[in-house]
N, CA, C and O atoms as a GROMACS GRO file, in nm:
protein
  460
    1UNK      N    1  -0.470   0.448  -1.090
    1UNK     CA    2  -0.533   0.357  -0.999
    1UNK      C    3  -0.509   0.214  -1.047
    1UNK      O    4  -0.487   0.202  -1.167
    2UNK      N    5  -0.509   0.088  -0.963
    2UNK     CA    6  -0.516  -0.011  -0.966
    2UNK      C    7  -0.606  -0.079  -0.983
    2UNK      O    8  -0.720  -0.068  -0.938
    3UNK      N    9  -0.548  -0.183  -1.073
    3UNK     CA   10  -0.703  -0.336  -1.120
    3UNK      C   11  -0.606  -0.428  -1.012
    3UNK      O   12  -0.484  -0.421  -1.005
    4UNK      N   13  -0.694  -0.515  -0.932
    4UNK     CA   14  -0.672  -0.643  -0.838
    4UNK      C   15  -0.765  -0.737  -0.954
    4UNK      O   16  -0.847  -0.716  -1.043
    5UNK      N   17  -0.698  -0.847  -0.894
    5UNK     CA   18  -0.725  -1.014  -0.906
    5UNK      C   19  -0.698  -1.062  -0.803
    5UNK      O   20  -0.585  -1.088  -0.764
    6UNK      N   21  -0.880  -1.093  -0.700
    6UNK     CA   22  -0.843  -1.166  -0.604
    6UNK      C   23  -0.815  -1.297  -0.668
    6UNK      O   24  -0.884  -1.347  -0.756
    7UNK      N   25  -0.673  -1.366  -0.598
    7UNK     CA   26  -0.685  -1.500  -0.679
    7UNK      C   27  -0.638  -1.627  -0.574
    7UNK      O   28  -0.582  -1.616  -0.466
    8UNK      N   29  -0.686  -1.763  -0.651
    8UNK     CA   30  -0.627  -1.858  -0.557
    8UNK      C   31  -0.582  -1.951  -0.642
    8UNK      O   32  -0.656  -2.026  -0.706
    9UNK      N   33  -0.430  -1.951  -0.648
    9UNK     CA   34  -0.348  -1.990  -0.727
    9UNK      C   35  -0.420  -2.187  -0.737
    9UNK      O   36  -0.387  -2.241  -0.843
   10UNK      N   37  -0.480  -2.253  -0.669
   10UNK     CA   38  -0.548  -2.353  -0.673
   10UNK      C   39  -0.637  -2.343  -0.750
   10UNK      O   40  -0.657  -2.433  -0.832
   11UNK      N   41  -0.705  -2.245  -0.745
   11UNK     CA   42  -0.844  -2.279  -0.852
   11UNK      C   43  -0.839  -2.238  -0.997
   11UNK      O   44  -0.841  -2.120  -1.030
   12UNK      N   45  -0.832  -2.363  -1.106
   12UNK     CA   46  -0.826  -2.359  -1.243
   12UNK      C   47  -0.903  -2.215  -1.283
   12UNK      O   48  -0.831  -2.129  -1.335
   13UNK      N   49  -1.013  -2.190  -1.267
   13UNK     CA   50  -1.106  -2.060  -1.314
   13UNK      C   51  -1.033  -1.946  -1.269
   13UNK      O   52  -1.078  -1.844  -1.322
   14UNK      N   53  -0.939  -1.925  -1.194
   14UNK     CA   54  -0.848  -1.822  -1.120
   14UNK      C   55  -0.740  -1.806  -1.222
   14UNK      O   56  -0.720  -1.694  -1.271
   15UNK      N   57  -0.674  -1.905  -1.256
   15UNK     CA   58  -0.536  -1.954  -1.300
   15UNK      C   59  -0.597  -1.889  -1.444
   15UNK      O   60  -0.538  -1.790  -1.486
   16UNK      N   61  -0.695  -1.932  -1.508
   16UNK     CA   62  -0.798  -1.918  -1.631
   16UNK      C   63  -0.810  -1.715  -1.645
   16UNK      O   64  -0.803  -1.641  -1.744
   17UNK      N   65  -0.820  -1.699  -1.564
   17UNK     CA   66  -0.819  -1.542  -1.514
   17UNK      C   67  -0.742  -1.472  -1.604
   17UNK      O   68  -0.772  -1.408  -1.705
   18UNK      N   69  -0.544  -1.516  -1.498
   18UNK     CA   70  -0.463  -1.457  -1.512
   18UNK      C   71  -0.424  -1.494  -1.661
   18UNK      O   72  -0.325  -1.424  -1.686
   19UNK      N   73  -0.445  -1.546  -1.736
   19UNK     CA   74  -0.420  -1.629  -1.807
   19UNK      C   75  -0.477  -1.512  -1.936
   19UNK      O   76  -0.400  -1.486  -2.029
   20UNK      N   77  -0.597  -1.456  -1.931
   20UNK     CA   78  -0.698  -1.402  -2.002
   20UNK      C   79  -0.667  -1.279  -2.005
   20UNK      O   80  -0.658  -1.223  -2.115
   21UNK      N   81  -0.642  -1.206  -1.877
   21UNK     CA   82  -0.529  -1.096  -1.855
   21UNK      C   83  -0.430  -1.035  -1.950
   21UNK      O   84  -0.433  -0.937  -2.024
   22UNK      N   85  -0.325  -1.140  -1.917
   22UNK     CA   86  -0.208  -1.141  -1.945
   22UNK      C   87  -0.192  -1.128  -2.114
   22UNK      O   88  -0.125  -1.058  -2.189
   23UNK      N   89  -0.283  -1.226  -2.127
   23UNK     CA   90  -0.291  -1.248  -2.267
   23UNK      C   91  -0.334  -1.102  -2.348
   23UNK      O   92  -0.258  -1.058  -2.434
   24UNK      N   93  -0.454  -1.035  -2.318
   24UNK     CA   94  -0.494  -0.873  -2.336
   24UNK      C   95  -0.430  -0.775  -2.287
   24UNK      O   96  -0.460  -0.658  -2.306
   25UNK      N   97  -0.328  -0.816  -2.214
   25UNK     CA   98  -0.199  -0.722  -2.107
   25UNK      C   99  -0.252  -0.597  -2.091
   25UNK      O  100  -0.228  -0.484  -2.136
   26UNK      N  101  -0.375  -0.674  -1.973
   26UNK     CA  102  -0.453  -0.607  -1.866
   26UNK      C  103  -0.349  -0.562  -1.782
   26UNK      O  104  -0.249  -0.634  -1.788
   27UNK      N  105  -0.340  -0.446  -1.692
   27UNK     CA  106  -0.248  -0.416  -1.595
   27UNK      C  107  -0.334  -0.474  -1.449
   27UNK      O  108  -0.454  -0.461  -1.429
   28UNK      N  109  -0.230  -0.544  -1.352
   28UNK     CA  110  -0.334  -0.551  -1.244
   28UNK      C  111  -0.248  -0.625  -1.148
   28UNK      O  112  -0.150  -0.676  -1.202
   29UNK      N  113  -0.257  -0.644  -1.019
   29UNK     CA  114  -0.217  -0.713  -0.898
   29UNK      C  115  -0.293  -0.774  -0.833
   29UNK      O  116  -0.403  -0.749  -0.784
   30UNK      N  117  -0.189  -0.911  -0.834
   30UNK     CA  118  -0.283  -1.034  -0.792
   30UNK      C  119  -0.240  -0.969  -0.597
   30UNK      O  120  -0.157  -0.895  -0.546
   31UNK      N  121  -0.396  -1.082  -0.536
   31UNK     CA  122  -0.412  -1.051  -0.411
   31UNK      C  123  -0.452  -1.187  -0.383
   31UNK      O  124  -0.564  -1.237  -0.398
   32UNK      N  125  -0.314  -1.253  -0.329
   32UNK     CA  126  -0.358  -1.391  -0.294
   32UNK      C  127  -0.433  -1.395  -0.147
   32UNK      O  128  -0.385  -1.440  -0.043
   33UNK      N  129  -0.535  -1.349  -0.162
   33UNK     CA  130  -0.638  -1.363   0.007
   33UNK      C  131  -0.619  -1.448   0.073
   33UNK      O  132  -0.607  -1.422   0.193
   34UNK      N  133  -0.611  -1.562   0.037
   34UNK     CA  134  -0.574  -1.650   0.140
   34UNK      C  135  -0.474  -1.638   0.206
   34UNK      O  136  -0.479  -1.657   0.328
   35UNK      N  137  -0.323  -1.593   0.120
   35UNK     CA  138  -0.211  -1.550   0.231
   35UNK      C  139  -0.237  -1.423   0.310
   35UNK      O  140  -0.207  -1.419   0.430
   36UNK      N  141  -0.280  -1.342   0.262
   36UNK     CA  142  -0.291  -1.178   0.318
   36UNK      C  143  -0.435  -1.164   0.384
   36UNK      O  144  -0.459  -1.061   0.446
   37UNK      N  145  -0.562  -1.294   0.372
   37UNK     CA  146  -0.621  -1.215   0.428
   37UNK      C  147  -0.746  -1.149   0.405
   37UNK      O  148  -0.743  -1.157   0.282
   38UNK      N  149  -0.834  -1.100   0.425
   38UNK     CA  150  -0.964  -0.964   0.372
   38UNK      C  151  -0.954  -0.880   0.476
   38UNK      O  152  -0.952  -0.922   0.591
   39UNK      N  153  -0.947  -0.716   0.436
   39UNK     CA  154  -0.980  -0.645   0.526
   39UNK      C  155  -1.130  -0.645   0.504
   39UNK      O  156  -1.190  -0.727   0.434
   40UNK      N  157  -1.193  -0.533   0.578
   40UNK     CA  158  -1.293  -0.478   0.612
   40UNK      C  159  -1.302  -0.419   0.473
   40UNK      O  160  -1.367  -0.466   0.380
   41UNK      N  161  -1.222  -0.302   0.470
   41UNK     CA  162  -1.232  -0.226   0.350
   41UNK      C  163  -1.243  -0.251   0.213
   41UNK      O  164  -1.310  -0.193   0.128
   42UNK      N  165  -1.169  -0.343   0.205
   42UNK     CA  166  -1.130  -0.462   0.089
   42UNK      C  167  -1.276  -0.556   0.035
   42UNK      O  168  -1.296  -0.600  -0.078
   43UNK      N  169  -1.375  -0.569   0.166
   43UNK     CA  170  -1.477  -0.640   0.121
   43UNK      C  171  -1.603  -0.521   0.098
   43UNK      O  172  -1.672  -0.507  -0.003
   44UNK      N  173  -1.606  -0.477   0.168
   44UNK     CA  174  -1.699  -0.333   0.135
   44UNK      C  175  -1.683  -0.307   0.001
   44UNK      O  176  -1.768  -0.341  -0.082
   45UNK      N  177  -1.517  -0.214  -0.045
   45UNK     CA  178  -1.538  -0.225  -0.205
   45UNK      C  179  -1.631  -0.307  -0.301
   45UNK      O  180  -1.714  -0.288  -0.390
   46UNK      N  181  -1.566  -0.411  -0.229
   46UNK     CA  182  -1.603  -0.529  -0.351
   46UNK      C  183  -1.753  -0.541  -0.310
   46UNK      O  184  -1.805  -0.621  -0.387
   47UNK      N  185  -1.819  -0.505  -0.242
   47UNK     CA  186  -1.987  -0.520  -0.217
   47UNK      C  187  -2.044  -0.392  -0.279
   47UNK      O  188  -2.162  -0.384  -0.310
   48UNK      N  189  -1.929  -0.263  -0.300
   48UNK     CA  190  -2.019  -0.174  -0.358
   48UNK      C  191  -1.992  -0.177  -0.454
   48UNK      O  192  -2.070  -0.111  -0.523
   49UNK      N  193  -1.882  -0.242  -0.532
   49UNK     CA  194  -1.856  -0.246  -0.679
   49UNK      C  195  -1.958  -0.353  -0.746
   49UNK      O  196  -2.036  -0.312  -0.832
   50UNK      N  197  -1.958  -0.446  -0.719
   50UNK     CA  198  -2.006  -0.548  -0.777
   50UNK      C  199  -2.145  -0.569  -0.742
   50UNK      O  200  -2.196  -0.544  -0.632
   51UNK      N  201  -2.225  -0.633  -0.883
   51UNK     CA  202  -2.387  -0.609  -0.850
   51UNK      C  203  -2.446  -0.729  -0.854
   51UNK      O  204  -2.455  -0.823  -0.934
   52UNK      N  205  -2.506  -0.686  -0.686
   52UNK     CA  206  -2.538  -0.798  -0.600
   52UNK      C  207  -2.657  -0.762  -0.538
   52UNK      O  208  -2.657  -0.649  -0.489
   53UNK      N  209  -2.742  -0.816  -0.529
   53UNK     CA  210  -2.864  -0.845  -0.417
   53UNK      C  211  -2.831  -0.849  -0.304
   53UNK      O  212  -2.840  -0.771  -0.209
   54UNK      N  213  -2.790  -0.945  -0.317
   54UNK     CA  214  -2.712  -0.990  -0.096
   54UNK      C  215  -2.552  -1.006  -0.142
   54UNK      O  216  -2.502  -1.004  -0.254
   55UNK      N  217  -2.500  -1.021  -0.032
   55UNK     CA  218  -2.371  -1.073  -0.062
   55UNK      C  219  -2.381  -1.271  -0.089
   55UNK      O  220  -2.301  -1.355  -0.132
   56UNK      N  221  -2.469  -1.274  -0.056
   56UNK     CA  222  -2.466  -1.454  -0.126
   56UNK      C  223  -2.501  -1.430  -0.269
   56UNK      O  224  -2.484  -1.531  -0.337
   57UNK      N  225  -2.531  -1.359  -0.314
   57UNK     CA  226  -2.548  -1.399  -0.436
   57UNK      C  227  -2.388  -1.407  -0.538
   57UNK      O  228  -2.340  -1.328  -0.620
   58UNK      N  229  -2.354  -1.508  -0.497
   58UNK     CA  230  -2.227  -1.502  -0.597
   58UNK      C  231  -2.091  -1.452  -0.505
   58UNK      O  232  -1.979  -1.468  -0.552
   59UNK      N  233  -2.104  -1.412  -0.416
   59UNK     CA  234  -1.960  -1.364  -0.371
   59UNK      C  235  -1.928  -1.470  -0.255
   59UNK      O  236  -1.816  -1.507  -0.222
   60UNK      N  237  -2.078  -1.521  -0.186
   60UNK     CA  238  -1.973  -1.621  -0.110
   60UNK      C  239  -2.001  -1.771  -0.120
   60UNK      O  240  -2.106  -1.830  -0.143
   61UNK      N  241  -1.858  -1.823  -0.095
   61UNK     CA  242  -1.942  -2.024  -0.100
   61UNK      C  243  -1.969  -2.049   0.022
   61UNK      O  244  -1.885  -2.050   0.112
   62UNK      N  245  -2.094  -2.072   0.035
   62UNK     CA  246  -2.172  -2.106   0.138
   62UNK      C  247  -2.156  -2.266   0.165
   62UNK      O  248  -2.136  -2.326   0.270
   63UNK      N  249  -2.171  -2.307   0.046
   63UNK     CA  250  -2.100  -2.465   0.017
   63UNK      C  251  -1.998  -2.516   0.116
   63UNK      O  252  -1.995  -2.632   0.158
   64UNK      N  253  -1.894  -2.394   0.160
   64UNK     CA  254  -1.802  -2.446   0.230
   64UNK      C  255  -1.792  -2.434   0.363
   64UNK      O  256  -1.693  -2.459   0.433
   65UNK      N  257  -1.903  -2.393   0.398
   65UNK     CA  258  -1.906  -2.392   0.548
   65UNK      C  259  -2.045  -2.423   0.590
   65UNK      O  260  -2.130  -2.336   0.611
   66UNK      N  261  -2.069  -2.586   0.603
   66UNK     CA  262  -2.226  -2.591   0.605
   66UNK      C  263  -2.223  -2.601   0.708
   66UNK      O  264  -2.126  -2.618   0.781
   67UNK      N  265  -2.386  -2.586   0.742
   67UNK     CA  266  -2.426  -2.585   0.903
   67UNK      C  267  -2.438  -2.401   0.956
   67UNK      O  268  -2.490  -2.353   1.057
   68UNK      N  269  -2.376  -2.339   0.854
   68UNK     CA  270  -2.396  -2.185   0.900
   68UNK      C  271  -2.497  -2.130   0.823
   68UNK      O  272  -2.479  -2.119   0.702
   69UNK      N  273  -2.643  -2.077   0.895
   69UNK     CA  274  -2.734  -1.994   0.820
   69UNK      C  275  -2.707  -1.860   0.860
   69UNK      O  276  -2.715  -1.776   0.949
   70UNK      N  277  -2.647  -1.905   0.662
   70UNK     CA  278  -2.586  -1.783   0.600
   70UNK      C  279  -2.729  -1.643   0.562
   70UNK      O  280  -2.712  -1.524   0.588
   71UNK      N  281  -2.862  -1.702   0.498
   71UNK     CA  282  -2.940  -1.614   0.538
   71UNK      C  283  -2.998  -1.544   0.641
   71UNK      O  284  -3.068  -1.443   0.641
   72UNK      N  285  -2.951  -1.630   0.745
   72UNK     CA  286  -2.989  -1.506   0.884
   72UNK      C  287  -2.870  -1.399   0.942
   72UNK      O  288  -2.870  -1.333   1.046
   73UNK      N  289  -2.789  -1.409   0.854
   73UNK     CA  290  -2.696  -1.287   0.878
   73UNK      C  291  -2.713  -1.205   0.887
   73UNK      O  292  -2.835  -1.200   0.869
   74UNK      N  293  -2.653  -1.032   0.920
   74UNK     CA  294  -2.687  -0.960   0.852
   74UNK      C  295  -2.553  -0.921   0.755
   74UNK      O  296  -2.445  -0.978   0.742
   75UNK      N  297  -2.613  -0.790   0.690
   75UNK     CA  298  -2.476  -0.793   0.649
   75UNK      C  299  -2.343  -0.779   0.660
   75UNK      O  300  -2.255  -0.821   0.584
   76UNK      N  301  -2.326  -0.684   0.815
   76UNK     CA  302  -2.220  -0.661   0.882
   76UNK      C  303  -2.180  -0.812   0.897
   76UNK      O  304  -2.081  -0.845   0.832
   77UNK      N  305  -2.242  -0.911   0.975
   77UNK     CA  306  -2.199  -1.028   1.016
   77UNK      C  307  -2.152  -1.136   0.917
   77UNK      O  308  -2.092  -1.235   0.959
   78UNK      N  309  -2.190  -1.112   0.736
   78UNK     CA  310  -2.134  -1.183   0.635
   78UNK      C  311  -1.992  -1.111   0.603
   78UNK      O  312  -1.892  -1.169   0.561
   79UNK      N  313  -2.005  -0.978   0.631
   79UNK     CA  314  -1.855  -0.886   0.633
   79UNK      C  315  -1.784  -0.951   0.706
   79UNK      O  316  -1.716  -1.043   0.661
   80UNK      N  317  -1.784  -0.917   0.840
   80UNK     CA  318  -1.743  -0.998   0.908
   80UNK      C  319  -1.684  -1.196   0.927
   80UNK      O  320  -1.602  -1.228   1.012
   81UNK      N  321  -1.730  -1.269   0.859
   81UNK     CA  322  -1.744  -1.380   0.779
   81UNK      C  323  -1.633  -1.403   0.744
   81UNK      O  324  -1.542  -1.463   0.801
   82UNK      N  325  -1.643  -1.333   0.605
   82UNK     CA  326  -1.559  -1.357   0.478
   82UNK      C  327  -1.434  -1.292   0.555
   82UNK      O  328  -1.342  -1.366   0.518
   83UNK      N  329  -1.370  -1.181   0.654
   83UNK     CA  330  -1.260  -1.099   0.714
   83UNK      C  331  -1.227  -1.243   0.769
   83UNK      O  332  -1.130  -1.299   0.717
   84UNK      N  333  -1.313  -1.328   0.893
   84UNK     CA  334  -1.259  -1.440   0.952
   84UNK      C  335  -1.169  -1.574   0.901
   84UNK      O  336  -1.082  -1.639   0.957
   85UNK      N  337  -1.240  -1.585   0.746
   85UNK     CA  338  -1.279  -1.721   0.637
   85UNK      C  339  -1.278  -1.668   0.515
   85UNK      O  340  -1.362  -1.668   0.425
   86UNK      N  341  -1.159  -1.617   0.527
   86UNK     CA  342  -1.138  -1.567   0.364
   86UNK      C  343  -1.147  -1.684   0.259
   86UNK      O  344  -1.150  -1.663   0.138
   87UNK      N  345  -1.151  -1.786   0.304
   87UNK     CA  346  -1.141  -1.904   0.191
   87UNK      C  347  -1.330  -1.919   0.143
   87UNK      O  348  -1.375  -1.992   0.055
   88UNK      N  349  -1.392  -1.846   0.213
   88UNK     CA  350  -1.533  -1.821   0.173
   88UNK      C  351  -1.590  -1.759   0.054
   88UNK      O  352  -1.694  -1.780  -0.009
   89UNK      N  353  -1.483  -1.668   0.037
   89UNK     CA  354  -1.487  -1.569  -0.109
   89UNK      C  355  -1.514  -1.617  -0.235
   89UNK      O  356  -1.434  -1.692  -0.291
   90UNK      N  357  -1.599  -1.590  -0.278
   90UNK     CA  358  -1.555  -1.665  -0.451
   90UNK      C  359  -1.464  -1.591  -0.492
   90UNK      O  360  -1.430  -1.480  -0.452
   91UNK      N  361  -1.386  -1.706  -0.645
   91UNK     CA  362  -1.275  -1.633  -0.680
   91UNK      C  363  -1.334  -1.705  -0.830
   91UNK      O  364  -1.414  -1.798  -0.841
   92UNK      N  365  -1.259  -1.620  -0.951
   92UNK     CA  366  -1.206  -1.506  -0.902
   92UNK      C  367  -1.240  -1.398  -0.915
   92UNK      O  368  -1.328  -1.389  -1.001
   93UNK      N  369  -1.203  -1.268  -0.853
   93UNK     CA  370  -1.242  -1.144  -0.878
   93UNK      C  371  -1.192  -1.070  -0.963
   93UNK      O  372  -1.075  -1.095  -0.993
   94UNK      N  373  -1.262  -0.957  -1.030
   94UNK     CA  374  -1.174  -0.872  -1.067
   94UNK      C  375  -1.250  -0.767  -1.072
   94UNK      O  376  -1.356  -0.743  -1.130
   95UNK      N  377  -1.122  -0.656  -0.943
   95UNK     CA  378  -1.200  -0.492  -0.917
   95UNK      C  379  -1.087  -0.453  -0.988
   95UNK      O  380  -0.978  -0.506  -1.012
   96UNK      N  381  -1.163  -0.302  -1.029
   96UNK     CA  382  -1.076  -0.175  -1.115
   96UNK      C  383  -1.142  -0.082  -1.012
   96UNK      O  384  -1.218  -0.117  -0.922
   97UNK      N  385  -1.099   0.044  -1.042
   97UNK     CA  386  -1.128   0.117  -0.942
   97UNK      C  387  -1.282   0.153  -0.942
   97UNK      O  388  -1.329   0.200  -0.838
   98UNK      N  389  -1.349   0.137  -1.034
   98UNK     CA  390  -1.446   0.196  -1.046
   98UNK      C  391  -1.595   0.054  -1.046
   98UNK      O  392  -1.717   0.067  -1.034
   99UNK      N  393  -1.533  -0.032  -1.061
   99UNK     CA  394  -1.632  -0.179  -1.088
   99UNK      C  395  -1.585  -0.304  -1.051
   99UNK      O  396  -1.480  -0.291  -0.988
  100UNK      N  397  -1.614  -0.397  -1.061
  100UNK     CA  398  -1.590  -0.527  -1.002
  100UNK      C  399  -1.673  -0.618  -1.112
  100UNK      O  400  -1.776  -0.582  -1.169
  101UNK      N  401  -1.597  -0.757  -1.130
  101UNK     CA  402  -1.700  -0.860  -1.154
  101UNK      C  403  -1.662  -1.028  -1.098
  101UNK      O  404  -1.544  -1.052  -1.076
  102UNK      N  405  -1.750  -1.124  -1.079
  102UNK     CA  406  -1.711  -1.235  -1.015
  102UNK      C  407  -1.665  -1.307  -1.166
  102UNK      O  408  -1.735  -1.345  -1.260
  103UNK      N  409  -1.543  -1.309  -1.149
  103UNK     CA  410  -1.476  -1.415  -1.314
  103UNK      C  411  -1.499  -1.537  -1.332
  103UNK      O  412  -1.405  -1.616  -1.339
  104UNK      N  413  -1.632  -1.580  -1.345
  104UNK     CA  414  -1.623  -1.711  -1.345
  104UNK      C  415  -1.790  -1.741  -1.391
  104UNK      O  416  -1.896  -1.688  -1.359
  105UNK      N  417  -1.757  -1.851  -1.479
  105UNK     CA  418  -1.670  -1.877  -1.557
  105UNK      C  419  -1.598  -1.764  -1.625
  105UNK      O  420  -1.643  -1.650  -1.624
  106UNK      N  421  -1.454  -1.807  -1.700
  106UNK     CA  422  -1.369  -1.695  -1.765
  106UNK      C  423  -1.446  -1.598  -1.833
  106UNK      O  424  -1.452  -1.481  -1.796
  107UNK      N  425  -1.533  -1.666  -1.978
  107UNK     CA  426  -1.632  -1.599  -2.019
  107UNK      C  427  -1.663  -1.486  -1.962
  107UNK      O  428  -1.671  -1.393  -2.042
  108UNK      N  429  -1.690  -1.449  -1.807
  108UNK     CA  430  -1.786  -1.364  -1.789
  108UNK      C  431  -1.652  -1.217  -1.813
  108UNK      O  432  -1.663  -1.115  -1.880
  109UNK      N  433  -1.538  -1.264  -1.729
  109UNK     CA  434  -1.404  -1.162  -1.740
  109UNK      C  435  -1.415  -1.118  -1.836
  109UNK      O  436  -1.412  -0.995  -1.847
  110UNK      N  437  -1.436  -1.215  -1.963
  110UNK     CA  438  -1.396  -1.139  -2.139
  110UNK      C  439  -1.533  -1.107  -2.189
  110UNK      O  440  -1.527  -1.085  -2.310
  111UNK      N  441  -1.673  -1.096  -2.135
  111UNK     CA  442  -1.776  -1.017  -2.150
  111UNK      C  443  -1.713  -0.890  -2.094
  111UNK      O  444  -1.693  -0.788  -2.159
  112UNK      N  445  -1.687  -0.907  -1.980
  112UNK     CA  446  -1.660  -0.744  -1.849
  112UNK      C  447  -1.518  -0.670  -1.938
  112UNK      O  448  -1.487  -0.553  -1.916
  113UNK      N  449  -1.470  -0.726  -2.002
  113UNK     CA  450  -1.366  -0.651  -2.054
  113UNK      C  451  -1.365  -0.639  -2.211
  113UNK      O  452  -1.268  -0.620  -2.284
  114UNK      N  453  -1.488  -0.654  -2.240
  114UNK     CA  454  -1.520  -0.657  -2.399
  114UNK      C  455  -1.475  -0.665  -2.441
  114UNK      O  456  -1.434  -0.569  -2.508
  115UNK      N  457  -1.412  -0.827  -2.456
  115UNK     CA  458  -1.298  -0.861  -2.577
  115UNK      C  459  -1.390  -0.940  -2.674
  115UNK      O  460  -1.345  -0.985  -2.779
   0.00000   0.00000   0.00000
C-alpha cells in the first residue's frame, strides 16, 4: 500500500515535508491537489484517518474563504467544499494506509513518524 503527501509545492511547511521524508527515505507519492483536484473518496479517507472533531479543526483554512459560515455546514457540505476549493485543504498531509496526520509544523511529521 501507499503513503501520499498532499502537497503544495508553494508552501515552505510542504516543501519542509518532502524534505523530512526524503531525508528518512520514507516511501510515498506526492498529490499535488491543486493540479488534480480532491475526490470525494480522497477526503473521506483523510476524515477517517485523521483525528478530528469537525473537519475545521485543522484540515480546513477557513481563513481563505471569508464570509462562508463554515460552522453551519454540515459535513457532507464541508466534503463537498474542499472537492469544489481544493486550495481550502491544509497542507501538508500525510496518509499511509492506515492513519493520517496534518504536517505542520514539520515537528508534528517527525513526532508521527518517530524519528
Amino acid at each position: 500500500m501507499t503513503n501520499f503527501l498532499y502537497h503544495n509545492p508553494k508552501c515552505s511547511k510542504s516543501r519542509a515535508a518532502i524534505e523530512l521524508l526524503n531525508a528518512q527515505g520514507i516511501k510515498y507519492k506526492v498529490k499535488e491537489y491543486l493540479k488534480t483536484g480532491l475526490t470525494r473518496e480522497e477526503v473521506q479517507s483523510l476524515l477517517r484517518k485523521l483525528v478530528l472533531n469537525t473537519p475545521l479543526d485543522g484540515l480546513m483554512r477557513v481563513k481563505e474563504m471569508p464570509g462562508v459560515d463554515f460552522e453551519g455546514l454540515s459535513k457532507d457540505e464541508l466534503v463537498a467544499l474542499l472537492i469544489a476549493h481544493p486550495f481550502l485543504l491544509e497542507r501538508p498531509i500525510f496518509e499511509t494506509p492506515v492513519t493520517a496526520v496534518i504536517a505542520r509544523p514539520t515537528k508534528v511529521l517527525a513526532d508521527f513518524l518517530a524519528i
